[in-house]
C-alpha positions in Angstrom: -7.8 0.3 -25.3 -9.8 0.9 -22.4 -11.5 -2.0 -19.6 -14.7 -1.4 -21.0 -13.8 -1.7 -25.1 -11.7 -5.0 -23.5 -15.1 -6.5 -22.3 -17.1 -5.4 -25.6 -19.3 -3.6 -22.9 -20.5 0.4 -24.1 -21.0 2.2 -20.3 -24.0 4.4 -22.5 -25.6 1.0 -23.4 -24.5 -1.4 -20.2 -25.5 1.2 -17.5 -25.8 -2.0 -14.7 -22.9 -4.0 -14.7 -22.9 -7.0 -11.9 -19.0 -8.6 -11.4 -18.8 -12.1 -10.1 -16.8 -14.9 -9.3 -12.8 -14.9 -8.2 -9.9 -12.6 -8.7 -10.1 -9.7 -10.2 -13.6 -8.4 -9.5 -12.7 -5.2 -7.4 -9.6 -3.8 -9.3 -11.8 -4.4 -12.7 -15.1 -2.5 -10.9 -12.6 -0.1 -10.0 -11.1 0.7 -13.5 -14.4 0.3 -15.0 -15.4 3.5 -12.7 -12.4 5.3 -13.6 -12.7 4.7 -17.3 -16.3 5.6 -17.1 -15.4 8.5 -14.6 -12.7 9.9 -17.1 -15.5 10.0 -20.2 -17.3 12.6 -18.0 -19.6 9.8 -16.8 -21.1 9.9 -12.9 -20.4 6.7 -11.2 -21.7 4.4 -8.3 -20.1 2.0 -6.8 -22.1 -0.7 -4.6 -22.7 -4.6 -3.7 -25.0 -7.3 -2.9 -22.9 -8.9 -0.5 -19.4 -7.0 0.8 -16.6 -5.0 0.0 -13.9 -3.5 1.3 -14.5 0.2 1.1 -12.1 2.3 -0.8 -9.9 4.9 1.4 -9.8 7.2 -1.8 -14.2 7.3 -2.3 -16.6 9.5 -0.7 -19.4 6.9 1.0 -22.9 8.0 0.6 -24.9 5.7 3.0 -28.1 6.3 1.6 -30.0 7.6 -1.7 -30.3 11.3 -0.2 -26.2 11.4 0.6 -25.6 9.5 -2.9 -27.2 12.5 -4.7 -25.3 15.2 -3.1 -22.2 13.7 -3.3 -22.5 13.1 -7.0 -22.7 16.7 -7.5 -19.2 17.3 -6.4 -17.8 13.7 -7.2 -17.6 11.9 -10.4 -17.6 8.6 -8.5 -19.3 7.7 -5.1 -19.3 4.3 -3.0 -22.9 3.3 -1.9 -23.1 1.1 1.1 -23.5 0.8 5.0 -20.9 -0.5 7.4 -21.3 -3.8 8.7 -19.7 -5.2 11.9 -16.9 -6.4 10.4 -16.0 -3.0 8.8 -16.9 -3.9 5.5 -19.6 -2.5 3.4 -23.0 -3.9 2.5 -25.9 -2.7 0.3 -27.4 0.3 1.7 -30.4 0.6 -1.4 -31.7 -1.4 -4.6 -29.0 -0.7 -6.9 -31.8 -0.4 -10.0 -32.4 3.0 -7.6 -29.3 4.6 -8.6 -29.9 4.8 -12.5 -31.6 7.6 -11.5 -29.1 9.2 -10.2 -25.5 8.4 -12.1 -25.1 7.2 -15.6 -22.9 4.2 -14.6 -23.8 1.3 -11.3 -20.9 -1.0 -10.7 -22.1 -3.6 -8.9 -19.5 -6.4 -6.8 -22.0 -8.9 -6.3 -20.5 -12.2 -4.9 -17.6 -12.9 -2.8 -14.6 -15.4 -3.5 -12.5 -14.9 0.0 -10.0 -13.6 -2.1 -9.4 -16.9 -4.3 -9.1 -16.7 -8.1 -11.7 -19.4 -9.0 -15.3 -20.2 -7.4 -18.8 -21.7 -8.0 -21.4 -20.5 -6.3 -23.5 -21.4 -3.4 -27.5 -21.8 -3.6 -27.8 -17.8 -2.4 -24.6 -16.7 -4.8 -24.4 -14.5 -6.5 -26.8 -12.0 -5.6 -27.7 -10.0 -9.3 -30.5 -7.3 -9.6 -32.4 -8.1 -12.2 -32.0 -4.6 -13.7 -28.3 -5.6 -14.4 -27.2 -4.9 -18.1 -24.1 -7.3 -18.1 -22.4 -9.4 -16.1 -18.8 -10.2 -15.9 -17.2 -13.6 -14.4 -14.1 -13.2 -13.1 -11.0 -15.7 -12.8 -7.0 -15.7 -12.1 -5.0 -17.7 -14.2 -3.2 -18.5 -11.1 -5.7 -21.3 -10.6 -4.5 -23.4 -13.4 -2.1 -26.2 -12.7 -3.4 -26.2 -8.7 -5.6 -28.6 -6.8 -9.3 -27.7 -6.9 -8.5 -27.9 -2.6 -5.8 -25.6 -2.8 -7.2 -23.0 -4.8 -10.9 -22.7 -5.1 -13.5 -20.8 -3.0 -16.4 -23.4 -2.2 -14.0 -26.4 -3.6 -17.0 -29.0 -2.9 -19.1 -27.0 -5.6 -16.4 -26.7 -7.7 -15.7 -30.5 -7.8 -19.5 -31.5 -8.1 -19.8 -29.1 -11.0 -16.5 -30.5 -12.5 -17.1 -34.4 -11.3 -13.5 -34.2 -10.2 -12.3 -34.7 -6.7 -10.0 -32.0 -4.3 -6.7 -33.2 -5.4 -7.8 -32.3 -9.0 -5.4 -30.2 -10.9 -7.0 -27.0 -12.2 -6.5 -27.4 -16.3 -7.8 -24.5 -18.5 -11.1 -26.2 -19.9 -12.1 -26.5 -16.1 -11.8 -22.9 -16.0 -13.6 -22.4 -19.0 -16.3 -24.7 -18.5 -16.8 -23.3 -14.8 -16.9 -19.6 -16.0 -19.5 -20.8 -18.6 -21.9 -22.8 -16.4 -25.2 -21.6 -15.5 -24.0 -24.0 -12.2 -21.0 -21.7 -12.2 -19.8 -18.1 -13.6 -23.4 -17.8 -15.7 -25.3 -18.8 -12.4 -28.8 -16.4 -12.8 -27.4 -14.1 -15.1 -30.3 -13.1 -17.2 -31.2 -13.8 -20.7 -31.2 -9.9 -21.8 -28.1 -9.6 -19.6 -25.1 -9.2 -21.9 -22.2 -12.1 -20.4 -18.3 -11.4 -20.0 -15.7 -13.4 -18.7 -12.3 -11.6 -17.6 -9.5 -13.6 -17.2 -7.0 -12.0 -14.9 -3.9 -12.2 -13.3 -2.3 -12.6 -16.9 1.3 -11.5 -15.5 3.6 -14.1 -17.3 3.9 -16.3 -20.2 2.5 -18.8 -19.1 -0.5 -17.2 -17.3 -1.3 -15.5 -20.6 -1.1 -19.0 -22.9 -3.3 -20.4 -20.4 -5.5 -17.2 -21.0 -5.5 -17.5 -24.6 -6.0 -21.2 -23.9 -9.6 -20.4 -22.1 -10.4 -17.3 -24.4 -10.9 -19.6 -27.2 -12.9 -22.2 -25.7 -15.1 -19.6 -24.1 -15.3 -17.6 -28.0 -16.8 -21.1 -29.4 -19.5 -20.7 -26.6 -20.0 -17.1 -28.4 -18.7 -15.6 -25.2 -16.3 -12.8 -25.1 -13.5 -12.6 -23.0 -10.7 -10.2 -21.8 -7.3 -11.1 -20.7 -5.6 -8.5 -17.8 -3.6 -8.5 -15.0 -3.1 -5.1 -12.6 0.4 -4.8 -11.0 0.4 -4.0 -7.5 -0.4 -0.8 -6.9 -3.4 -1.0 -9.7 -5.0 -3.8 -7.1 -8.1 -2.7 -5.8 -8.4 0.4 -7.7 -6.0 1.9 -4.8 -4.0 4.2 -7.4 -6.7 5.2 -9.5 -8.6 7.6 -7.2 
């Protein structure tokens, strides 16, 4: 079963998907394109905030380039270089429905830890988005809120815990199902998925299960993964 049957997501139906929260957003974009790519789908890949480009995409930095690359490449990053060397939005992702049949959107930023709330400006979702997926790594659970979590003040204010807090799996439920937290500005018409990643042992995937279930009686859905090394980041898939 494919990343996108895992989600309950259709890329005909959910054109506009917008990934947020901690670990796991990139390599799922990633697979997602390939998936979608491998149906005989055209993809864009793009972001609100910043990514690291991928050394295996052709980079279209602007509507005009994004079009004439997709007529040689199944799937094409959209974005402009920053000072830093990462990429940034380089046009209204709504824009490139009319161009591919698929828009993968990274649209916040964790600094690379597996659990996050957001920030007033987070995260930043077109409104033309058809789903949304919140991302996690089970490597949060069992760790302090200080340890682990990107913006740990938000977390513990959404939480009412304090930075020594020990991550439990109805935290990370109940922070991936916030509107404070993983649902922050998603849409009404948007369709909502939570991935739960970094499933790589036992434990990891009880914890999963763990949070699946409490997210299912929120009528949620929810997919369990982990991607072994070289899967990370997409890095093997193109």
């Amino acid at each position: 079963m494919g990343i996108w049957e895992r989600l309950d997501l259709d890329p005909a139906i959910h054109r506009m998907v917008a990934l947020v929260g901690g670990g796991g957003k990139s390599s799922t974009m990633y697979a997602m394109a390939k998936q979608a790519a491998d149906s005989g789908r055209t993809v864009v890949v793009t972001t609100t905030t910043h990514i690291l480009p991928h050394p295996g995409l052709p980079l279209a930095g602007n509507p005009a380039q994004l079009a004439a690359l997709l007529q040689a490449h199944p799937v094409v990053t959209l974005g402009a270089y920053d000072s830093r060397g990462k990429l940034t939005g380089a046009a209204d992702p709504a824009s490139c429905l009319a161009l591919a049949d698929v828009v993968l959107i990274e649209a916040d930023g964790a600094k690379l830890r597996p659990l996050k709330a957001p920030a007033d400006h987070e995260p930043v979702i077109p409104t033309a988005c058809h789903a949304v997926i919140a991302s996690a790594g089970l490597d949060c659970v069992g760790r302090s809120i200080g340890e682990i979590c990107h913006r740990p003040e938000r977390v513990c204010a959404l939480l009412g815990a304090d930075l020594d807090h020990s991550i439990t799996p109805a935290d990370v439920a109940a922070i991936l199902s916030s509107p404070l937290g993983g649902r922050k500005d998603v849409g009404q018409a948007m369709a909502f998925r939570c991935l739960l990643n970094k499933a790589d042992d036992d434990a990891r995937r009880a914890w999963g299960e763990e949070i699946r279930a409490l997210l299912a009686r929120q009528g949620i859905h929810s997919a369990i993964t982990y991607y072994r090394e070289e899967e990370r980041g997409g890095l093997c898939l193109f």
